[in-house]
N, C-alpha and C positions, 0 to 999 in steps of 0.2 A: 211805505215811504215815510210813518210818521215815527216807523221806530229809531230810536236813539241808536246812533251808529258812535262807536266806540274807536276813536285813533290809534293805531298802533304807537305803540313806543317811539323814540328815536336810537338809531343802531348804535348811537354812540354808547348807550342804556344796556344794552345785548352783549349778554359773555360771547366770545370766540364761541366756543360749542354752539351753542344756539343760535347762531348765525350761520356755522356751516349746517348745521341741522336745517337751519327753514332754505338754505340756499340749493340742499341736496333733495328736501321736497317737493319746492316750488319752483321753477323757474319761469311759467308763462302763466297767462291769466286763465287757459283752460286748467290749472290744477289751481285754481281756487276752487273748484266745484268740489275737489276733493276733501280739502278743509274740516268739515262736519266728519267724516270718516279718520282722519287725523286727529284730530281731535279727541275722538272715543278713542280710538288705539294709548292715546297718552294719558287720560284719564284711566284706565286699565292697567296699564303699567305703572302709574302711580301708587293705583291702590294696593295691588300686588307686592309692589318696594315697601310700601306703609306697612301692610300685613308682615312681610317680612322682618322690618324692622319690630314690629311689636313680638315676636316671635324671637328676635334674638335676646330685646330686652329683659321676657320673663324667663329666659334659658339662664341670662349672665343674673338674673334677682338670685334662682332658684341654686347658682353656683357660689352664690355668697351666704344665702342664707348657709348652705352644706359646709361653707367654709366656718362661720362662725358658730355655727353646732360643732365643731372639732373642735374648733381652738378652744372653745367654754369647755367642751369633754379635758382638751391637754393642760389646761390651765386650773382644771380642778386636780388633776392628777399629780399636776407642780404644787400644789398649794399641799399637798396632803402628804408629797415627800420632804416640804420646808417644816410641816409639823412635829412629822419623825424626827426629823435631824436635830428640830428643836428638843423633843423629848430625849433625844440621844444626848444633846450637851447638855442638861440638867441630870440625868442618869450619872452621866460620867463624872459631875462635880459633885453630887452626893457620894458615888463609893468612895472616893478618900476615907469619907467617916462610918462607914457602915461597908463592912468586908462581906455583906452576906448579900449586897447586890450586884457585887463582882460577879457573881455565879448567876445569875436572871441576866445581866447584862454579856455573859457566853454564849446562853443561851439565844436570845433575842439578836444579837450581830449579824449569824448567818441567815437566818430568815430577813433580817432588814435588806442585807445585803442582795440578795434573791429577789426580793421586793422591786427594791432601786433599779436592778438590772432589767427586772419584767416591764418595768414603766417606761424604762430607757426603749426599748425594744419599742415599746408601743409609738410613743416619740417618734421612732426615727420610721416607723411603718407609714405611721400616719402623713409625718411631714413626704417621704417618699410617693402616697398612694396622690396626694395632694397634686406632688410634680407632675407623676402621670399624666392623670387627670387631666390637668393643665395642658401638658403637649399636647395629646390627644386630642384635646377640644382646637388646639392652633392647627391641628392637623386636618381637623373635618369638617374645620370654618373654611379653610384652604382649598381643599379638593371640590367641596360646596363653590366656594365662590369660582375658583378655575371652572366646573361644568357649566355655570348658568350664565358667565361669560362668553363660553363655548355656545351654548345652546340659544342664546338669546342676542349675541351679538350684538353685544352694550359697551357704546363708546368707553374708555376708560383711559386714565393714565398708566395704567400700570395695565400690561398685554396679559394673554392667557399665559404665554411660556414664564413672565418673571414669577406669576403667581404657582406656578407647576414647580420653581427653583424655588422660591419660600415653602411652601410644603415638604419637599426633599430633602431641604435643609433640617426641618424640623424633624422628619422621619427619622436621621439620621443622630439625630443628639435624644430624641425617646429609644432609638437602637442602643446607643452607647449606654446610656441608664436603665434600659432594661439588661446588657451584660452584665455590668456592675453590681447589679440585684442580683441575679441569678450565681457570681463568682462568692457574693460575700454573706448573704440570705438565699441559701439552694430551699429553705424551706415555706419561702412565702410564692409558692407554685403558681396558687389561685391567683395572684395579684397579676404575676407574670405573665399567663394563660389569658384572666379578662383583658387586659392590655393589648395582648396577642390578636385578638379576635376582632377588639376594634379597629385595630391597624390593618389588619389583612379584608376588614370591610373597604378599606379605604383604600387601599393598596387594589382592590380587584376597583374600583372604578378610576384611579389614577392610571394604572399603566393601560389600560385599553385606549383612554382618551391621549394619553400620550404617544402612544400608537400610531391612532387615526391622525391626530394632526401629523405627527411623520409621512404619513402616508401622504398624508393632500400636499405638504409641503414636496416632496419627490417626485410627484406630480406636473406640479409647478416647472420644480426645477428641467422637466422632460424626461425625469429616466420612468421606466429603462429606456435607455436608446435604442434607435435602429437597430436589429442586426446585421451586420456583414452580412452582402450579398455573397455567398462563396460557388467558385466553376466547379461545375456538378462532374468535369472531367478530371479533375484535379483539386480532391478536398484536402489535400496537404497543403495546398497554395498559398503562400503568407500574402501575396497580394489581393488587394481589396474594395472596393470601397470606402476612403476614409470617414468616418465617423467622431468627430468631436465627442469628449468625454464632459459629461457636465457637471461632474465634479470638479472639474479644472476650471469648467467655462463661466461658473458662476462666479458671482461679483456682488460688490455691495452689501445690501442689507439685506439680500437672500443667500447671498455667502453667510453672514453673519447670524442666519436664521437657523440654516441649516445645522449648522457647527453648536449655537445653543440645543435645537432639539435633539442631535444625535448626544450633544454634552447630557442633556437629562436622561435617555435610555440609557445611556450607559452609568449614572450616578443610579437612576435606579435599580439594574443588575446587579451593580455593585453592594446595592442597599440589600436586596432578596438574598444574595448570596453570603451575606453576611450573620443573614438571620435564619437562613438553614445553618448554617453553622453553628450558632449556640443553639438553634433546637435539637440538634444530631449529634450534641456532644456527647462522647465515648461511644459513637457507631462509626459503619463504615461511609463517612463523606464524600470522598471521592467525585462517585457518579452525579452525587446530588448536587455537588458545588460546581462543577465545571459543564456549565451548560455553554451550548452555540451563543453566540454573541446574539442578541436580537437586533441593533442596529445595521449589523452585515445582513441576517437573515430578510428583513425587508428590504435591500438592497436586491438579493438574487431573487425570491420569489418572485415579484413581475418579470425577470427576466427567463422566468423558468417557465412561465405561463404565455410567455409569446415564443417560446425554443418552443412549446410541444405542440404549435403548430406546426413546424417542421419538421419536427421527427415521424410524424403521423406520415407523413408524403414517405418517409424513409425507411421502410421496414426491411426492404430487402439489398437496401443500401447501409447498412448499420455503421459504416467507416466514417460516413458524412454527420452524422448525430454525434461521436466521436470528434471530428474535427471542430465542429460549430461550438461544442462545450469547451475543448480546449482553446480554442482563439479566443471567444468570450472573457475566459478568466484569464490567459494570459494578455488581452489586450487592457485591462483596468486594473490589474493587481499592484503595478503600478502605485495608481493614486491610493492606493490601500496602506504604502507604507508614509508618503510623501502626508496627506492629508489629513487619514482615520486616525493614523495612529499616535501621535501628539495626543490628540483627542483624549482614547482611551485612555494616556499614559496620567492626562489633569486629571479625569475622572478617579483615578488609583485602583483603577480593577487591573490589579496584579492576574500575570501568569497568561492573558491573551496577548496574538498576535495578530493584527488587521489581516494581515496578507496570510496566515496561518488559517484564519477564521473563514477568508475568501473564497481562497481554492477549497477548504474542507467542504461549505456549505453549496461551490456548483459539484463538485464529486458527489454528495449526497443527493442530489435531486438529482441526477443521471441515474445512480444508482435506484433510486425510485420508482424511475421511469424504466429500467432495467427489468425492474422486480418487478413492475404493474403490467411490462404492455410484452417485453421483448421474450426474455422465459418462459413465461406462462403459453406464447407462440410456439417457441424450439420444441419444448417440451409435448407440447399435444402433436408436433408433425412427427417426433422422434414415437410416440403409441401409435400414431398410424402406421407408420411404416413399420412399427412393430407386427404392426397386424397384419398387415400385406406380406411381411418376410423380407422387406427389403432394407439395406440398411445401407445409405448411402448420401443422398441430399442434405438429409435433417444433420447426420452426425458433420459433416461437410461445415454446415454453417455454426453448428455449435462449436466447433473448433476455429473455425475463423473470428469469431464472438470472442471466446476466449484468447487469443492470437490480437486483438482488436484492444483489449481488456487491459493486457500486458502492458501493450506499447505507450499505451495511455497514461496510467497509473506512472512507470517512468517518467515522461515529462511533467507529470504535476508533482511529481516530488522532486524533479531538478526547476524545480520553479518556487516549491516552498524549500529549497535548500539554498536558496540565496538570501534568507534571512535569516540564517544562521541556526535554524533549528535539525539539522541534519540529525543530529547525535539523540533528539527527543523520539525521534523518527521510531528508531528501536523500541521505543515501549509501544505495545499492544493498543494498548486505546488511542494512542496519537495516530498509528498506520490504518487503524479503522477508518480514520475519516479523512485520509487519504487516499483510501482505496475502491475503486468500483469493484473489488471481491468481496465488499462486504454485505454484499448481497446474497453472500453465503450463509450466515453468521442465520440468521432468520429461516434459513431455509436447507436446511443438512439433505435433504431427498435429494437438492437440485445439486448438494455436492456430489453427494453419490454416484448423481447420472450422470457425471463428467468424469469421474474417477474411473467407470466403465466404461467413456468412452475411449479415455485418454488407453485406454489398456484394451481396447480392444487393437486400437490402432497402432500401438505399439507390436503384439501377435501380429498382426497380418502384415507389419512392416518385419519382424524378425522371421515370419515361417519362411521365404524363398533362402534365407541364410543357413536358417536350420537344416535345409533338404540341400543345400549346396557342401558337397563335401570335400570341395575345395576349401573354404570356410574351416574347418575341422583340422585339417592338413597344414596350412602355410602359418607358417606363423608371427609372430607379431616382434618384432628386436627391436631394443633398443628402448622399450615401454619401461620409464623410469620407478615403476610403480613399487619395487620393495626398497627398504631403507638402505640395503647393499649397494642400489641404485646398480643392479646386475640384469642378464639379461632371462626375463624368464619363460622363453619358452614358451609363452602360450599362444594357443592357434589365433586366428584371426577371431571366429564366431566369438569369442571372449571377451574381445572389443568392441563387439557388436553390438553386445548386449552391454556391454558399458555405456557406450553412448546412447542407446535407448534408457538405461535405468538413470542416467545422467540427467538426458532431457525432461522425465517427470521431473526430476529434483529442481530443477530449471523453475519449470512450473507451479512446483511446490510454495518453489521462496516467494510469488506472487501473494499467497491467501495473505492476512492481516492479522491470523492469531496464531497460537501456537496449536490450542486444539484443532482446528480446521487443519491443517501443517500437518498434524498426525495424525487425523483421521484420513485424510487424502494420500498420504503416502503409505498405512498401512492397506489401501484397497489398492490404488494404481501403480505403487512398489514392489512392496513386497512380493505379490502373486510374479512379478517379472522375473524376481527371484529365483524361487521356488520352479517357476519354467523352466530357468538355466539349468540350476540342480537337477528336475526331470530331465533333461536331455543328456547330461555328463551320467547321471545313474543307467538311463537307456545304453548310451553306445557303451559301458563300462557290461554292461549283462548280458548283453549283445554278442561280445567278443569272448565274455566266459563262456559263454552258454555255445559258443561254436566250437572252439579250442583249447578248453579250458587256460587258455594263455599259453599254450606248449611254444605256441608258434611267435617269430618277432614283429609280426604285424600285429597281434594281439595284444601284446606288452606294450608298443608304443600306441597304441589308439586309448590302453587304459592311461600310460605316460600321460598325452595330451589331455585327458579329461582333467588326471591330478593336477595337470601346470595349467588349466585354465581356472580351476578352484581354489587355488593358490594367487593368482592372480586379483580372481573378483573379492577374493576374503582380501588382499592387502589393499583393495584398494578401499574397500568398507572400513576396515578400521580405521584408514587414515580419515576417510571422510567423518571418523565418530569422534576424529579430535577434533573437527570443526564447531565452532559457538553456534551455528544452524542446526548440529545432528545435539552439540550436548541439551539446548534448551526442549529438544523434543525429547531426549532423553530421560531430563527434570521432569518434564510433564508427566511421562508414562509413569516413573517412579511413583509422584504423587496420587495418579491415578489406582495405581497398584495398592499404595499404603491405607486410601480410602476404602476402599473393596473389598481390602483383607481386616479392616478394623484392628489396623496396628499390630497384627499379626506379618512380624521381619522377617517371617522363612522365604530364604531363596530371594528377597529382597535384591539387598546387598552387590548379589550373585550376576543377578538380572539386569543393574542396571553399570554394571560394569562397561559392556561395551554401545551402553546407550537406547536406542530405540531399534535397531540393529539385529539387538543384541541373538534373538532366535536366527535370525538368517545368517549368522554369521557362524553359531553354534551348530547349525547345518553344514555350512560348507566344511567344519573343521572335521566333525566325525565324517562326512564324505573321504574326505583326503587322507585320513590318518587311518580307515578303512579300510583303502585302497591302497593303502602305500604298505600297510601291512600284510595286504593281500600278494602283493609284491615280491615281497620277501620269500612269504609261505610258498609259491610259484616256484622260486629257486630254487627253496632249502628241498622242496619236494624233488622236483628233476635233479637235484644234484647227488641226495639220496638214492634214485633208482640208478643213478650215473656209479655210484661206487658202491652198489651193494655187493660183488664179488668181493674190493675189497676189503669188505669190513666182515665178513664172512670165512675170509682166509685167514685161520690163526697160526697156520704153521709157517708163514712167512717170518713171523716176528723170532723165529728160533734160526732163522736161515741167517747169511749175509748177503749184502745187498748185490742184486743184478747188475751183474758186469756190463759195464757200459752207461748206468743209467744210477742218475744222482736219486731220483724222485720213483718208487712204483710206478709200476707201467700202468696197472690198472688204475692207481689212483689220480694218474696223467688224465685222462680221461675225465674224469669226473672235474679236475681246476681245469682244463681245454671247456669242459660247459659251465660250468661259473664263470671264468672267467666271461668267454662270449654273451653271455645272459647277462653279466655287470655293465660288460661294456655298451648293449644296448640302451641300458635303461640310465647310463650316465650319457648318454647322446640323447636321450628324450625326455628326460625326465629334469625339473629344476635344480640347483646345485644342494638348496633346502631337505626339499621332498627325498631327493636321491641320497641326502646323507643319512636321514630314516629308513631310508632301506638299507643299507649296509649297514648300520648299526643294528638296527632289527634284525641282519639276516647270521651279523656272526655268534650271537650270543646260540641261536639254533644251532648253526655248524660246529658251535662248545658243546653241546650237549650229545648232539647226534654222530661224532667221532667220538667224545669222550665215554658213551654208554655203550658203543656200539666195540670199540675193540678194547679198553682199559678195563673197564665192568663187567669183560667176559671169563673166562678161565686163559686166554689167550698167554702165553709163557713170555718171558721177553729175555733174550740173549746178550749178550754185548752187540753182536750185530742187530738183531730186530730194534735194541734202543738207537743205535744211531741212525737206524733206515727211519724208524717214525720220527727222530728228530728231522732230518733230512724232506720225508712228506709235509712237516708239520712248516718247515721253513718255509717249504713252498705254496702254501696253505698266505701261512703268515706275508709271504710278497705279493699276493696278489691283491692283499688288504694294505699293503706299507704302500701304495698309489695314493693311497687318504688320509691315511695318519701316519703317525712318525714312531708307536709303537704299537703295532698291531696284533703283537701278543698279549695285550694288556687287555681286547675284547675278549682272548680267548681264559678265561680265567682256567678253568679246568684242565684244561688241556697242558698248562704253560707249567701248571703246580704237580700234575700225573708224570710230566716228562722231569718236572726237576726232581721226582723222588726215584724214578728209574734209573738216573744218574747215580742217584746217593752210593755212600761205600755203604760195604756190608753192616756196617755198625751202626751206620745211621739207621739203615732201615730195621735192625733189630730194635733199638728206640721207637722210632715209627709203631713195632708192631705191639710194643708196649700200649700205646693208645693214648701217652698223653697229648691234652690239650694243650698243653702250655708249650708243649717241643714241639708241636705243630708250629703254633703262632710264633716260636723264636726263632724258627727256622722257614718264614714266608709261606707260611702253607695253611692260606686263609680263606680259601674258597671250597674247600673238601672237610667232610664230616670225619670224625676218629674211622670211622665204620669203612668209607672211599679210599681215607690216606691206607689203610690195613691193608683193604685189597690189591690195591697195587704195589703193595710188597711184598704181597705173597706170591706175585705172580711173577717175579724179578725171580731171575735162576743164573 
């Protein structure tokens, strides 16, 4: 009782702070007891502020002392080039009178000159390393005082975020001074380097803590939000539970919080990305520069961390995890352009799009979640059933997955295509992270096992077509597929396998690269292929191998093969004019030119008709095979059809059989060409069938021309006019297709006009010149043919 009790102040005496301070600790007379406790706590934090202040004191001595050991270093260096200069203008006013210190003064220029430069250089390094210096230190005063603001939760005028925006600022003007170093001094590395390493000390405890406060701030502000309750009978269902968005719903001075700390992540991305840029100058930058936004990215992660407690409940529901992701980003992508993106545009981080950034960043954690939980499932049920033999559930769901994938992937890119990036779309890296197939990209086995499956289920959807030989038979009109835009004749099975080879392609344009595009189409394409081919080469050996084609069901069943390989070759090339087939095209090229180490053989060749290119060069030899096969079929039976006549030479001395324009035997033989022509112009394409009568008369030149001209056979006035007369009828059965169809028969047309000639021509004739050959049209027979068949003229 006797100790002196000490009055408090009067409040009028008390700054604000210290008023709210003792009103926030004390407010009743049970926290006087605490007082003594209080008390110690603020004596502790005094002496800690003290220590600290003496610690910055001896930091800013020790930067002045370093400051004035320079300036005495730069200042003796000035002093000792005023000397020179001095010495130089006493030199220069002596040589007037003394010509022989002209020459020491040549001598001594360059070297001064060299001097002054080296000290310049030093100058401007020092005053440079100085500035540094300088930033740097307002740099790690800043990030300094931001943590222990953060950490200690000391009243202040100035908040953690303004002091997080002075730091930034400064990072940003030692950014701009260290380019300017590096553009105009590439050789002062180490300056650039130690600078480098203090900043990115500083840089890894800035952006964490700018981070977390984000994070507490979003917090705050309630997100992530609710999710939509969505009817578990109806996960397309746009009705909902409404849900307030609290990027709209905020207000005030936590509007205004928000919008500064997403303005700092994004001033600092901007700031990182600027500084891989001149450390990665003359590399590939690209990947390194175009990172995910991190303000959107903490944006979806909580909301991706409350989505995969539902997905967990949905494994054998995978449409619903699907829906939940799409509603999600199309219910807020929204405020992504209205809000974020002003934002970013103050900040100047060029080249992001909020709403671009939005939908990429829920696409990639589905995909994620794709890759961690849902695959790695399909996958182990697709070996079991491997093992059991059964193949049916697993592929089932993988294809619905797939199917699920598709549908998806569309509406989030008609959702980022209403920000006008549609056309960015096409490049490769931008569809990456629009797409949930980019779950491929990482994992080529799990392409694979979808390539096999998509092609199994393809077979077993074509095999009831292939055994239906109806399918083979009826055929397809009216299929606009060649440029004649005619009709060609191919069976139905043709279209069949179109629309299956279609449907992969379908599939295809979902992946997100080009490699994936082409490794997926040459495992679940091509083999689809090469199926067709096997079956057109089956029924084509089939029918040789019964009748050798004698017969007209034979000819048209080869017919139909040729006009359904005509068909899928016209309809492949067009698709290889498509910018889909040439960029795969491009690729394989490239792949080729890497493999062969710039070795262009057969290059060139190859990538002519694209990625294609061998299944197309399959169907051609197939046709052009068979069509020649065609031919040889006729030229043979037409052959055994007139070998009497070609065997009778004493005809040619007779005259012609009364009553009859045309040999009777050789009647015979055009009654079976012709009927043989005319099947295979009813079965065959109007294309294919003009290769075969072209193919087939250049043989019927040879095999009447060798066969009666190139014998001993004698020829009369009458035997010439009967072989003209065969030969006309020969020629009309061919003039149905062309308009001079003596012009296929070369041999033949040139043998008959010299059995016309008068006597005296052919004496010339048998002279054997060339030259009276050629001026008399006789340009398809050797001196040695023309001779013969003047000799046999009587």
């Amino acid at each position: 009782m006797d100790q002196k009790i000490r009055n408090l102040p009067p409040p009028s005496s008390l700054s604000a702070s210290v008023v709210s301070f003792l009103n926030a600790k004390i407010n009743a007379k049970e926290d006087l007891e605490q007082a003594p406790v209080l008390l110690s706590e603020l004596r502790n934090q005094c002496h800690v502020l003290d220590q600290n202040l003496s610690d910055l004191n001896a930091q800013l001595r020790n930067y002045l002392i370093n400051h004035d050991s320079r300036s005495e270093k730069t200042g003796a260096l000035l002093s000792d080039i005023d000397a020179k200069l001095g010495d130089l203008h006493l030199a220069s006013c002596s040589s007037s009178s003394d010509g022989g210190s002209g020459k020491v003064l040549g001598q001594e220029l360059p070297a001064l000159a060299k001097e002054v430069a080296r000290v310049n250089t030093v100058r401007m390094y020092a005053e440079t390393a100085l500035k540094l210096d300088s930033l740097v230190g307002d740099i790690e005063d800043a990030v300094s005082s931001t943590v222990k603001r953060t950490l200690r939760r000391e009243p202040s005028t100035k908040s953690s975020e303004e002091m997080r925006c002075v730091a930034i600022r400064i990072l940003k003007l030692t950014e701009d001074t260290l380019r300017l170093v590096a553009e105009t001094h590439p050789q002062w590395t180490r300056l650039v380097s130690a600078v480098d390493h203090r900043v990115d000390r500083s840089l890894a405890i800035l952006r964490p803590q700018a981070i977390a406060d984000h994070r507490s701030l979003l917090t705050s502000l309630g997100w992530p939000p609710p999710l939509s309750t969505l009817n578990s009978s109806d996960p397309e269902s746009k009705r909902s539970t409404d849900v307030q968005n609290p990027l709209f719903t905020m207000k005030g001075d936590l509007k205004q919080q928000y919008c500064e700390s997403f303005l700092a992540l994004c001033s600092l991305q901007e700031l990182q990305r600027q500084r891989k840029s001149r450390q990665l100058e003359g590399q590939n930058r690209e990947i390194a520069l175009h990172q995910p936004l991190w303000a959107i990215e903490e944006l979806v992660n909580p909301i991706t961390i409350v989505s995969q407690r539902h997905f967990s409940k949905w494994f054998d529901k995978p449409e619903y995890i699907f829906a939940l992701v799409y509603k999600v980003t199309r219910d807020y992508v929204d405020s992504m352009d209205e809000l974020l993106q002003p934002l970013v545009d103050e900040a100047m981080l060029s080249g992001y799009s909020c709403r671009e950034e939005w939908i990429s960043a829920m696409v990639t954690s589905l995909s994620t979640y794709l890759a961690k939980e849902i695959f790695p499932m399909y996958a182990s049920q697709l070996d079991e059933e491997s093992t059991s033999g059964v193949h049916s559930q697993a592929r089932i769901s993988w294809l619905h997955l797939i199917d699920l994938m598709i549908a998806f992937d569309k509406r989030v890119q008609s959702l980022a295509s209403h920000s006008g990036i549609l056309l960015s779309l096409q490049e490769d890296g931008k569809l990456e992270k629009l797409s949930s197939f980019s779950v491929f990209i990482d994992r080529p086995d799990w392409l694979d096992l979808w390539a096999d499956i998509e092609l199994t289920d393809a077979f077993d959807k074509l095999k009831p077509e292939i055994e239906n030989e109806r399918s083979w038979s009826i055929e397809v009109r009216g299929v606009a597929a060649l440029s004649a835009q005619e009709d060609n004749k191919s069976p139905a099975i043709a279209s069949v396998f179109h629309q299956c080879f279609s449907s992969v392609i379908d599939r295809c344009r979902s992946l997100p690269s080009i490699e994936l595009r082409s490794r997926f189409l040459k495992l679940a394409g091509a083999p689809i292929i090469h199926r067709f081919l096997g079956c057109l080469l089956f029924r084509c050996q089939e029918a040789e191998g019964l009748t050798a084609l004698t017969d007209d069901d034979g000819l048209m069943k080869v017919a139909k093969s040729v006009n359904a390989a005509r068909y899928f070759e016209s309809i492949l090339k067009e698709w290889c004019e498509d910018i889909f087939f040439l960029e795969l095209g491009l690729d394989q090229v490239i792949q080729l030119d890497t493999s062969t180490d710039g070795n262009d053989f057969g290059l060139e060749e190859s990538s002519g008709n694209g990625i294609l290119y061998e299944e197309i060069k399959k169907l051609e030899e197939f046709r052009t095979g068979w069509v020649e096969k065609l031919s040889t079929v006729v030229l043979r039976g037409f052959d055994v059809c007139c070998r009497d006549y070609l065997k009778n030479k004493k005809q040619w001395q007779e005259k012609g059989e009364e009553g009859w324009m045309v040999s009777q035997s050789f009647v015979r033989a055009l009654d079976y060409l012709q009927g043989k022509m005319s099947v295979l112009e009813d079965g065959l394409n109007k294309m294919d069938f003009v290769g075969v009568w072209r193919s087939l008369a250049p043989g019927l030149d040879k095999l009447i021309f060798y066969g009666i001209l190139m014998t001993n056979a004698k020829f009369s006035d009458g035997g010439v006019e009967r072989l003209s007369n065969d030969l006309s009828a020969l020629f009309g059965v061919f003039g149905a297709w062309c308009l001079r169809p003596e012009g296929f028969f070369p041999k033949l047309s040139e043998g008959l006009k010299l059995l016309k000639m008068e006597k005296k021509q052919l004496k010339n004739c048998l002279a054997g010149s060339e030259i009276w050959l050629k001026e008399n049209g006789i340009r398809h027979l050797t001196a040695a043919e023309s001779g013969k068949v003047a000799k046999n003229r009587i």
